[in-house]
N, C-alpha and C positions, 0 to 999 in steps of 0.2 A: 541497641542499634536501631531497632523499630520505633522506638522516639525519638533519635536523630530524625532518621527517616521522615517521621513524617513532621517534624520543625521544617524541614529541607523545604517538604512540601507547599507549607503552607505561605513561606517567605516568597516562594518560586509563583507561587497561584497570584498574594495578593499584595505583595511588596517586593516587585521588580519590572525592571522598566528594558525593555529589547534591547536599548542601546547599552545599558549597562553590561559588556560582556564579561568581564571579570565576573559579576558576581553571578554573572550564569552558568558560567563555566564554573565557578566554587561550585555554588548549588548541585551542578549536575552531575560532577564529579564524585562530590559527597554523595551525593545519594544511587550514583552506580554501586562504588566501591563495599557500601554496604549492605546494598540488594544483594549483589554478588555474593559477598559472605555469610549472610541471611540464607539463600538459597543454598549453598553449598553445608552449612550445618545444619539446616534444619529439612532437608530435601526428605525427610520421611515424615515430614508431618506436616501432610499433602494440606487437610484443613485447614491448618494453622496458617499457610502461605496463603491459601483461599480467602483467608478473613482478612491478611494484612492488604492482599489486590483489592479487595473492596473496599477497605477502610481507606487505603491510600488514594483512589478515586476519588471517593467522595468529599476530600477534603478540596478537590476544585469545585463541586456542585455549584457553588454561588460566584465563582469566579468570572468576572468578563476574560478572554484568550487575550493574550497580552503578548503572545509573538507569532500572530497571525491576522491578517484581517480579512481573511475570505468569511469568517462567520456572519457579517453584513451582507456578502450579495447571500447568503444562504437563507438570512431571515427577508431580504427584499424579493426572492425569488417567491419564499412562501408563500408573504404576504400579497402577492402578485394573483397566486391560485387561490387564496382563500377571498380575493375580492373580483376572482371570474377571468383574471387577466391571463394570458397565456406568456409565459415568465419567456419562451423562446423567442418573438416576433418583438420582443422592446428591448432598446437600450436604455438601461437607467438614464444614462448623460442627455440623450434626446429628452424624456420625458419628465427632467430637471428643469432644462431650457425653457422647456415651453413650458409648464407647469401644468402637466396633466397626468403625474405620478397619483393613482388610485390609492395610496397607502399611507397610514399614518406615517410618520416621523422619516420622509422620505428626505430631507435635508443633508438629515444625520444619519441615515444609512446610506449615503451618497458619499458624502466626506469619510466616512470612516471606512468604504469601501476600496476608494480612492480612488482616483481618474482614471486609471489602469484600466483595471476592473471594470469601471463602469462602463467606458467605451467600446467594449468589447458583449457578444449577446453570448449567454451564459453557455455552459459547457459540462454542466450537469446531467446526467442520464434523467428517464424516468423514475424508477425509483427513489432516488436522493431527492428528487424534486416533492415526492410525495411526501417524503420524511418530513424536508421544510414548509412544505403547504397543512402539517401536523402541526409543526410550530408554531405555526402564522395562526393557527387557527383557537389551538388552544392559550396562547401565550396573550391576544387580547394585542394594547398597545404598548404592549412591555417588551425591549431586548433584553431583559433581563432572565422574563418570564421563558421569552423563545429560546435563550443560552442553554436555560435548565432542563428545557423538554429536549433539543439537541443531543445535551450531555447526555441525557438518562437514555436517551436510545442507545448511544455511542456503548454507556457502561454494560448495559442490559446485551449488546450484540458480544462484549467481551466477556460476560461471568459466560456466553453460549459457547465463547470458544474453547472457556479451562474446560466449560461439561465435556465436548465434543472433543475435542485437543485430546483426553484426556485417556479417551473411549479410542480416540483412533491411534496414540500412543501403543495402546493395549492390543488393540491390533493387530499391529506390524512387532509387540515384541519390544517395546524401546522404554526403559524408564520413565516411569508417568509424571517424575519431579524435573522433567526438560519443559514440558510447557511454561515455566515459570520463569526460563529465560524471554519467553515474548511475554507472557500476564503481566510478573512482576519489574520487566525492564520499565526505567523511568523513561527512557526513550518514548516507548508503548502510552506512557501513565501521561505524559509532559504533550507530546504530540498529538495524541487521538482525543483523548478525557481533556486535557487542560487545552489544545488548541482545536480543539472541535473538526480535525478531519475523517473524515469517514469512509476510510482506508479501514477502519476496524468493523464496521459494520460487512465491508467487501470480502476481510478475511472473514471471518462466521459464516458467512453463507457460501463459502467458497472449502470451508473447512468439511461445514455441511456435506458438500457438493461429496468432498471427497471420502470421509466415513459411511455413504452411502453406496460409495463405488465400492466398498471396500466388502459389502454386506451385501454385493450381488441385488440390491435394488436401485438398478442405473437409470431408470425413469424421472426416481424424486430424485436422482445425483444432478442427470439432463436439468429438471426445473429448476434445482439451486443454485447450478454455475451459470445457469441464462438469468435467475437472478443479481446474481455477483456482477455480470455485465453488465447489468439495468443498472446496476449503482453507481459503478466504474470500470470502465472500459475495458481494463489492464488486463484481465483472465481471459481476453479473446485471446491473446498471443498464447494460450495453453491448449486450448482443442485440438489445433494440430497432432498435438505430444499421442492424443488418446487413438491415433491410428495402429498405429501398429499394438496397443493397448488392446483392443477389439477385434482388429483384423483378423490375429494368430491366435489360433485355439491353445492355450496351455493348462497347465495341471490347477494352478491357483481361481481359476475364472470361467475359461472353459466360453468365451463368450465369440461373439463370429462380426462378421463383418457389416450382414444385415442390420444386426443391431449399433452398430457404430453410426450410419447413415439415420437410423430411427432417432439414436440420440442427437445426433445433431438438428437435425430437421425440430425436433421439441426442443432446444437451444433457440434456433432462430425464432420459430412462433411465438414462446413468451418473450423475445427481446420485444419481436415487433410490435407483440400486444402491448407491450407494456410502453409502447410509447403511442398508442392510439390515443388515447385523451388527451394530446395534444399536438395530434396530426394537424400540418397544414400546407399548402405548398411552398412555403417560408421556412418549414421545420429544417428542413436537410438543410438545404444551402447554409442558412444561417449556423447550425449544428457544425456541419462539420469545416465553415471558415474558422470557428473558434477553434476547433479540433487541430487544426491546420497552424494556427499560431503555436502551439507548442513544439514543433518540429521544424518550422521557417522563420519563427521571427524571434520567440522568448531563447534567454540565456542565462542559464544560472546551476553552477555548482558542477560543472559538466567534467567528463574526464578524456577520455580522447577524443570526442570533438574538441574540446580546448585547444588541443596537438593538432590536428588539424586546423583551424585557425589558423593558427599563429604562421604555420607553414601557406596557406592561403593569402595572408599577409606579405610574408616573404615574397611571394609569387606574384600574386596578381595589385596587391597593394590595395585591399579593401578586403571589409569580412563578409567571405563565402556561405555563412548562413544561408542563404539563400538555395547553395546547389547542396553543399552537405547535407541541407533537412532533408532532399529529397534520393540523396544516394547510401548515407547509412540507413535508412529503413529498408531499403531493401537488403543490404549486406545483412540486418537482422533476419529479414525473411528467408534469404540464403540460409542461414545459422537454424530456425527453427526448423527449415524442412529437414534439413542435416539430420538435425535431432529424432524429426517426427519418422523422418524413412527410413533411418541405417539402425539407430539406436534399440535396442531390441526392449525396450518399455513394456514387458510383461511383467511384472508383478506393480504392486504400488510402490512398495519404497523405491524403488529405481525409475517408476513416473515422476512421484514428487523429486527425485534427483534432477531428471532432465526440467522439472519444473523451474528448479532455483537455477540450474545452468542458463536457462529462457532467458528467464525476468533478470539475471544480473549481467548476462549479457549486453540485452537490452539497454538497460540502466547506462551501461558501460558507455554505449555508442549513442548517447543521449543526448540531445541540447541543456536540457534542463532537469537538474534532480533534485526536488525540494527534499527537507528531512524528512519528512514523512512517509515520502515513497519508500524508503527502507525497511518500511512494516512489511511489505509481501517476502522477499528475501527473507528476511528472520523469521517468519512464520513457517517459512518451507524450511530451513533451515532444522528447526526443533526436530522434524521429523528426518534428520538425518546425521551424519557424522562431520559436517564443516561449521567451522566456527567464525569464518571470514564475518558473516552476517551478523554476529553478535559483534564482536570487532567495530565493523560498521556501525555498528546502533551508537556508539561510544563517540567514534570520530568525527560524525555528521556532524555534531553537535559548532564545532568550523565553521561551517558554514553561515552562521549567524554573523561573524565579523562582520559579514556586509554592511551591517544594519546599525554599525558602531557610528558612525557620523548621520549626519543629515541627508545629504547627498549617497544613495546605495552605491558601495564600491567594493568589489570583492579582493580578497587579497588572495592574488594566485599562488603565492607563496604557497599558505594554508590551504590552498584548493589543491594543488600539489601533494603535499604532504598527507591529506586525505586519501588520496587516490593510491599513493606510492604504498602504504600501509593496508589500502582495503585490495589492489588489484595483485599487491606483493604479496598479502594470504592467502588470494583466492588460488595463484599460481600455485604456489607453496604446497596446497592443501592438496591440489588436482596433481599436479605433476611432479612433486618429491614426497608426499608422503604417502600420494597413490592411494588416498581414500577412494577415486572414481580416478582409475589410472589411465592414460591415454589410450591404451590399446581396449578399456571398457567404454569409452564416451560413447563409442558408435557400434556396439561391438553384438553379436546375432548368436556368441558362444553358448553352450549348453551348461560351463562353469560358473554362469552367474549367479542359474539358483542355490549353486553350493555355494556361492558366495555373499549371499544374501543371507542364507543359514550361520556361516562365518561370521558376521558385520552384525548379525545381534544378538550372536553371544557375546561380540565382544563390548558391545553395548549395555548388556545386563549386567556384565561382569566390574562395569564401572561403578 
């Protein structure tokens, strides 16, 4: 099965083309179905899966991403800081026009980044920016060069997470062969290694963050999740959760409220530091118009915002994007206080619970949900008893249709059909099988620690 696997892989890396979705969906399929089964016979032979995530990696090492093209603004951003430029303050498209792109091979990383992209000034935190100014610098005038230093961060941030994954598994009590639903998903392997987003880099240091919360040294937890934000944005929506975490003295932690405000205070300070080298009074505005397109202008793969739409349509006869971006984030912020005030988030496994209820929430009320974005879900996921987020890793893969003609057209059908399977689990899971049952979402009971004692026995006992 492991040689299928990685034939799957290799076809997938360097003979196939985005439009062709038949044979991606072949490929992808193939190659769930028998991670799946892999994992499931061999789940006690923790190395053995270890050697097959790193071999399966490495067989995109030399691969150009072939169903992405963000890896362009990622190498022109670098090469931006390795040649002094401040990658925030320029649009590629201006600096095309007039021809005063600082960087080699600035044509061809224009065009393959594509108009979109270019016209718009980048949306990369600091740290990601450093990554690629890493690239830029070691890689010379090669994207070939910069793919591979990319990659190797990307791989090197996920061997961090099976160590870490592994150890916080152990933790909380939960079979150590679950990490390998996010290591070994081709999902994981196809999206982060083979299309170079750095969503995997975010989970590691976020994973970090939380194995350190776990061991009572919440300083370096503070500096790894303000890390995780320097990379990408998305675990700001979780500090909230860590209120009532800190707040209430209990038997596992014992921690107060003082220290809750210390951690966040060392949260903000390394964001902010980490975006001092490239402070300017251009930085923000520019920063967060880009910020601002993902929630007012961009659309893709979306799920009840779609429904809204469409009804927006009916109504006013034009699409609402415009007021929706600015009324579901707050119905978000509603949701996360919910979470953050009522939800009695004193141990970890039931933080990381309220974590994936956050983020998939979130996701839910979204304009835009590239496949990638499904790595945080499935990573919080592992650390608990819902399976939606594996589900999800499977079904995203839809979402490509777009991509089948020339012209991007999604087919709502299949956007549908994603949604009805990934929001039909999510329901299913929370409220008829009462893994986190309605009267526990928010819930301040003194039965949770028993129930948490309960939830991994019955975890071991799998």
């Amino acid at each position: 099965m492991a040689v299928a696997v990685v034939l799957f892989y290799f076809s997938f890396a360097y003979d196939l083309d985005r439009a062709d979705f038949i044979k991606l969906f072949g490929l992808y399929t193939g190659a769930f179905f028998l991670t799946w089964k892999i994992v499931k016979i061999e789940k006690s032979q923790f190395w053995l899966l270890a050697t097959l995530a790193l071999v399966f990696r490495l067989i995109f090492l030399f691969a150009i991403p072939n169903l992405s093209q963000d890896f362009y603004r990622f190498i022109w951003d670098g090469r931006m800081i390795a040649a002094g430029w401040n990658p925030y303050l320029y649009l590629p498209e201006n600096l095309i026009a007039s021809g005063t792109a600082p960087i080699a091979q600035a044509p061809e990383l224009y065009k393959g980044m594509g108009a979109l992209n270019a016209s718009h000034y980048t949306n990369y935190p600091p740290l990601n920016q450093i990554i690629f100014a890493l690239a830029g610098i070691l890689s010379g005038k090669s994207i070939l060069g910069a793919v591979v230093v990319l990659r190797s961060v990307i791989i090197l941030a996920d061997l961090g997470t099976l160590y870490f994954g592994r150890k916080l598994l152990k933790k909380l009590k939960l079979p150590e062969y679950q990490i390998f639903w996010f290591i070994l998903n081709p999902f994981i392997i196809i999206e982060l290694t083979g299309n170079l987003h750095f969503e995997g880099v975010m989970i590691f240091l976020l994973i970090l963050s939380l194995y350190y919360l776990v061991i009572k040294k919440w300083i370096l937890s503070a500096v790894f999740i303000a890390l995780s934000i320097s990379l990408k944005l998305l675990p700001l929506i979780f500090l909230p959760l860590l209120f009532r975490f800190f707040s209430k003295k209990n038997n596992a932690y014992n921690l107060n409220f003082g220290k809750l405000i210390l951690y966040y205070l060392i949260v903000g300070a390394v964001v902010i530091l980490s975006f001092l080298p490239f402070l300017s009074s251009e930085l923000i505005s520019n920063f967060m118009d880009s910020i601002g397109l993902w929630f007012q202008k961009f659309e893709f793969n979306a799920s009840i915002y779609y429904v809204v739409r469409w009804v927006g349509f009916q109504v006013k006869g034009y699409n609402i994007i415009a007021t929706a971006g600015k009324v579901l984030p707050v119905l978000v912020i509603l949701i996360i206080g919910a979470l953050a005030l009522f939800r009695k988030n004193n141990s970890l496994k039931k933080l990381i619970v309220s974590m994936l209820l956050t983020v998939s929430v979130y996701f839910f009320l979204s304009t835009t949900i590239h496949p990638w974005y499904v790595a945080m879900p499935l990573i919080l996921s592992v650390f608990t008893r819902y399976k939606f987020a594996l589900i999800w890793s499977f079904i995203v893969i839809l979402s490509y249709t777009a991509y089948i003609h020339e012209i991007y057209h999604e087919n709502l059908w299949l956007v549908a059909l994603e949604y009805i399977v990934v929001i039909g689990m999510f329901m299913y899971e929370v409220f008829w099988l009462k893994l986190e049952s309605p009267s526990r979402l928010f819930a301040f009971g003194d039965n949770d620690e028993v129930s948490d004692v309960n939830d991994s026995a019955k975890e071991m006992s799998r």
